[in-house]
C-alpha positions in Angstrom: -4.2 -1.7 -13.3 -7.4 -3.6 -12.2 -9.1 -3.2 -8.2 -12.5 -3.1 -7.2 -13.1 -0.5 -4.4 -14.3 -1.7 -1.1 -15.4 -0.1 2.3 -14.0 3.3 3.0 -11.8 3.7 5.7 -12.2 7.1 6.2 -12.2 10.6 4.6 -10.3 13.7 4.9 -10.8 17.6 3.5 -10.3 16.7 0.0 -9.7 13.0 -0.2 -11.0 9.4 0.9 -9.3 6.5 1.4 -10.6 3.1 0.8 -9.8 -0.5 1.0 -9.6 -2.2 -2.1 -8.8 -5.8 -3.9 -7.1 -6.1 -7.2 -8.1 -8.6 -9.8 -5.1 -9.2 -12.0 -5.0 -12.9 -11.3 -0.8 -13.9 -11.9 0.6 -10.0 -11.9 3.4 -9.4 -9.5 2.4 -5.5 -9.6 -0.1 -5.1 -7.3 -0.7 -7.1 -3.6 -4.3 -9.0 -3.3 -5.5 -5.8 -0.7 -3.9 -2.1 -1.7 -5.3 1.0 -0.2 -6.5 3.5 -2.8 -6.8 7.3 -2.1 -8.7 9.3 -4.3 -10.2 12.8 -5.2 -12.2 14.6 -7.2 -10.2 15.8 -10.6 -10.9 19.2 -9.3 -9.4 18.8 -5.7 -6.4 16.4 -6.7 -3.7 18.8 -6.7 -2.2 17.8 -3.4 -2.7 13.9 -4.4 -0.7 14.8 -7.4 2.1 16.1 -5.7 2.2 13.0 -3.0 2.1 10.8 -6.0 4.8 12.4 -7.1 7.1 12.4 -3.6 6.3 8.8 -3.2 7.7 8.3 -6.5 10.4 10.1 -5.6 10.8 7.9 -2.5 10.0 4.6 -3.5 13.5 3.1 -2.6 13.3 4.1 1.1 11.7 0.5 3.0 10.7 3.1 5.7 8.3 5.2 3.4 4.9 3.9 2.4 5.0 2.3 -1.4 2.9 3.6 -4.3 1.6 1.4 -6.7 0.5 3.6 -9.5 -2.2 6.0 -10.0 -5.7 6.2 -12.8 -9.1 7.7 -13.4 -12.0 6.4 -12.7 -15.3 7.7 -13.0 -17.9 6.8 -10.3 -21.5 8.0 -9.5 -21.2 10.4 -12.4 -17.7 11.5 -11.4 -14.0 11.8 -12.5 -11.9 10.8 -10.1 -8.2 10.6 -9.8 -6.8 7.6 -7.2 -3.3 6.3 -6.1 -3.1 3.1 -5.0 -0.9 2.3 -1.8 0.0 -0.4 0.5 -2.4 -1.8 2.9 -1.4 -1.0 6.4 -3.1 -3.9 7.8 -1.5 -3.2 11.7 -3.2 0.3 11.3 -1.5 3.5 12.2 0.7 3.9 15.2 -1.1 6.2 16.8 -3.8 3.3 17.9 -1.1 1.3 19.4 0.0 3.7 21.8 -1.9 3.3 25.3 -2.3 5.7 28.1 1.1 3.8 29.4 2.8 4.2 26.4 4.6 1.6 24.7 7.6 -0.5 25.5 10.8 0.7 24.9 11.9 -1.6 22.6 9.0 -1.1 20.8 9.9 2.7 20.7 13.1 2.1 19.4 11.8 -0.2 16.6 9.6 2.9 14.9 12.2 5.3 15.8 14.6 4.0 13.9 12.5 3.4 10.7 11.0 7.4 11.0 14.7 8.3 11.0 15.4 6.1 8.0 12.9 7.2 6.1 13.5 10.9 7.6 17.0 11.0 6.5 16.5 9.5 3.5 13.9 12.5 2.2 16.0 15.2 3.4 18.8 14.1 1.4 16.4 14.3 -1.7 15.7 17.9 -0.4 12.2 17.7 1.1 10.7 18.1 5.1 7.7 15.9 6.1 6.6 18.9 8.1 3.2 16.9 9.7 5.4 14.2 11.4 3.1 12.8 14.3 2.3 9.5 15.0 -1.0 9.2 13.2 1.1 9.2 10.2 3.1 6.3 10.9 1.3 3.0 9.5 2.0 -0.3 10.4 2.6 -2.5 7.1 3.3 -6.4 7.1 5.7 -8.0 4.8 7.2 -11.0 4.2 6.0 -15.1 4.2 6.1 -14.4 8.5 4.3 -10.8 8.1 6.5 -9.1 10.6 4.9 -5.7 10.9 7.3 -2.7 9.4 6.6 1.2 10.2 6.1 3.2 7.5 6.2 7.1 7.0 3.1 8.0 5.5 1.2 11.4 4.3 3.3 14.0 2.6 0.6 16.0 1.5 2.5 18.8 3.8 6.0 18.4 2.6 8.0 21.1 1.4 11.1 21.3 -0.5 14.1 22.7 1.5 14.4 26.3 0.6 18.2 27.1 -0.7 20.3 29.7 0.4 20.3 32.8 -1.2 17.2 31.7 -3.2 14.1 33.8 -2.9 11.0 31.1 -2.2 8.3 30.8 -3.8 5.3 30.6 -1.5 2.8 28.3 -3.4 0.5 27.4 -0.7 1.8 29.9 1.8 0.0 29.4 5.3 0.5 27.0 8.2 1.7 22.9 7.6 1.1 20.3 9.8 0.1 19.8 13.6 0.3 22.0 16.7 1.1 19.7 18.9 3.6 18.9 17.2 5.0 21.4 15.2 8.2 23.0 15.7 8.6 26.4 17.7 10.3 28.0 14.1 7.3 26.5 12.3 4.7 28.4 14.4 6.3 31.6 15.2 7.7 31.9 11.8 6.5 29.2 9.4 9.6 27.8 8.9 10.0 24.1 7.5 13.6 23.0 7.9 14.8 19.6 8.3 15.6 20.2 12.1 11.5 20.7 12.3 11.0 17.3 11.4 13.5 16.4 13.9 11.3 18.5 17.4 8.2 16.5 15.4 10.0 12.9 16.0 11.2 14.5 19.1 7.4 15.2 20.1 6.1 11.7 19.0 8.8 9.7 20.7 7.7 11.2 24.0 4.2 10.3 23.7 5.0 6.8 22.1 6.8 6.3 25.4 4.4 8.3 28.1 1.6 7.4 26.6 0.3 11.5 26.5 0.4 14.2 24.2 3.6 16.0 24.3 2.1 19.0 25.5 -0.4 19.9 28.3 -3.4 22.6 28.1 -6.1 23.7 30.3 -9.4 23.8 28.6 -9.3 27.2 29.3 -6.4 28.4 27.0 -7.0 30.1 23.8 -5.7 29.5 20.9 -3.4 32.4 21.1 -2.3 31.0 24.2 -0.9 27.2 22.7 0.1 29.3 19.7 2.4 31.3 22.0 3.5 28.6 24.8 4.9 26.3 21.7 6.3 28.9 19.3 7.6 31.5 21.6 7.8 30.5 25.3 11.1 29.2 26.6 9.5 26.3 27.5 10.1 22.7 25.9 7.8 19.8 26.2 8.0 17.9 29.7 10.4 15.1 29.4 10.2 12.4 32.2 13.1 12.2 34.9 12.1 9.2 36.1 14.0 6.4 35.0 11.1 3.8 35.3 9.2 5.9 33.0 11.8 6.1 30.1 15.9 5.4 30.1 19.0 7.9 30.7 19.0 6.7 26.5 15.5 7.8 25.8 16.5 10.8 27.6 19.7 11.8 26.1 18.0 11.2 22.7 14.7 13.6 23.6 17.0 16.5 24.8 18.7 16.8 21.4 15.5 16.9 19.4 13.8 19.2 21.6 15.8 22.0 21.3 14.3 25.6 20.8 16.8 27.1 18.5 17.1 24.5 15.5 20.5 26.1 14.6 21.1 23.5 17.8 18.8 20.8 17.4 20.4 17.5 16.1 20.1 16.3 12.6 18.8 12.8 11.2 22.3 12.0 10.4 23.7 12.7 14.2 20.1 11.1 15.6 20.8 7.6 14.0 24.2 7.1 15.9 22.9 8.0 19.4 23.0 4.5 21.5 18.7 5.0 22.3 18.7 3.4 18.5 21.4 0.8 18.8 19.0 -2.2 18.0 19.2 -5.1 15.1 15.6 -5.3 14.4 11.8 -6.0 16.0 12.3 -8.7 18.3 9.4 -10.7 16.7 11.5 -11.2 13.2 12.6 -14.4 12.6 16.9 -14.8 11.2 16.4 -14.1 8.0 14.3 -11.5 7.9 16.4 -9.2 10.5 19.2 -9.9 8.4 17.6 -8.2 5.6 15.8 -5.7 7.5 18.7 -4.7 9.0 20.9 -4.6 5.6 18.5 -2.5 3.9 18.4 0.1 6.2 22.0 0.2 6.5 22.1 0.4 2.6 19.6 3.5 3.0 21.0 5.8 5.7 23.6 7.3 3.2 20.6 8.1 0.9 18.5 8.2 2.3 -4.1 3.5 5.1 -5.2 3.2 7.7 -7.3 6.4 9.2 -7.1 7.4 12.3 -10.4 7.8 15.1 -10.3 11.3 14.2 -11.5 10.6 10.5 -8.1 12.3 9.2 -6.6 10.7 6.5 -2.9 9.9 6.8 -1.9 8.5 3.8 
């Protein structure tokens, strides 16, 4: 597996990401530009496992592909890399203006989080950090339509079985206040319905253009902690309907449920009419055709950094 590392895109904790060329001149197995996370040997636990979800994952069209993964040893040292699509269009989060984005647009990602949602919940994991700096924006095909990808499962957990006692590996916190499920705060618990209040919580700000909740700059800590996780309160969703549809609407109110015993699940999400589109408006015949066949095919089964310098994938 030949690349030659290029600029760095951005670093994280533990890893960095960087953009990269490969130089097998005539192999099918790698794309001219990949995007190669790495870490030090010591620190590579967590890279480990996500090379091992994305494996896991590779037939979803709506999860971010892995190439492989090697050693290399740079500047005196060992370092272990995986090697993932470019996402060229960056990550979503960047797209979004203080308007928010047009609802056809909305529906577009929506649908390809829930595809690639459903699909990893079937295998028995939760994203748990699902937020829109981890959606990237890949482009495929001769016409490079741009496809949205789930990306960073350095969080995910395996869904705990009933009546099994879990084991708490990395015990502690996963994900993103803002938008992390009430359960996940109050009594770190990752279910599948807490990916669904994450979507829940992106979709709003993909189509308001804020974050999903609002703050004074004088609350503590304690105080978000609390008005998420244990207040009655859900996040403010529009009643305007030039701001977002009766659909958009209808489809916010069953992800942002408090009790997750209520809360929808992928399954019920993908049939609710806010989705009921063929494909990005910009594809050409063909290519919606396909798009639209694969994720049909998948619902049953189924690096870009963002301004904060966190890495996402």
């Amino acid at each position: 597996m030949g690349w030659i590392r290029g600029e760095v895109l951005g670093r994280g904790g533990f890893a960095f990401v960087s953009k990269a060329k490969t130089n097998q001149e005539g192999s099918r197995r790698l794309p001219p530009i990949v995007a190669v996370k790495s870490a030090k040997i010591s620190e590579s636990k967590s890279l480990l496992k996500e090379k091992e979800l994305l494996d896991q994952f590779s037939a979803c069209p709506c999860i971010l592909h892995c190439f492989g993964d090697d050693l290399t040893i740079e500047n005196g040292e060992q370092l272990y890399n995986i090697l993932l699509e470019y996402a060229s269009g960056g990550c979503l989060v960047d797209r979004i203006t203080s308007k928010g984005l047009p609802e056809h647009a909305v529906k577009h990602y929506a649908k390809s989080m829930l595809t690639a949602l459903n699909h990893i919940h079937k295998l028995g994991y939760v994203h748990c950090d699902i937020k829109p700096h981890n959606v990237l924006l890949v482009k495929e095909g001769i016409s490079h339509d741009e496809i949205a990808k789930l990306a960073d499962f350095g969080s995910a957990k395996q869904i705990a079985k009933a009546g099994v006692h879990e084991q708490q590996e990395d015990g502690g916190f996963r994900g993103t206040v803002m938008y992390a499920a009430p359960e996940s705060i109050s009594r770190q618990e990752y279910l599948p319905e807490s990916d669904v209040w994450s979507l829940g919580c992106t979709i709003l700000q993909m189509l308001t253009g804020k974050a999903p909740w609002k703050f004074d700059k004088k609350d503590q800590a304690k105080d978000v902690l609390f008005k998420i996780g244990c207040a009655n309160e859900i996040p403010e969703i529009p009643s305007n309907k030039k701001i977002i549809s009766g659909e958009a609407k209808d489809f916010l109110k069953k992800c942002l449920v408090k009790d997750p015993r209520a809360r929808w699940k992928v399954d019920m999400l993908l049939d609710r009419p806010f989705l009921k589109i063929a494909a990005p408006e910009n594809c050409n015949h063909h290519l919606r055709h396909r798009l639209s066949s694969r994720l049909h095919s998948m619902m049953p089964h189924c690096f870009h950094v963002s301004n904060n310098g966190v890495v996402h994938a």
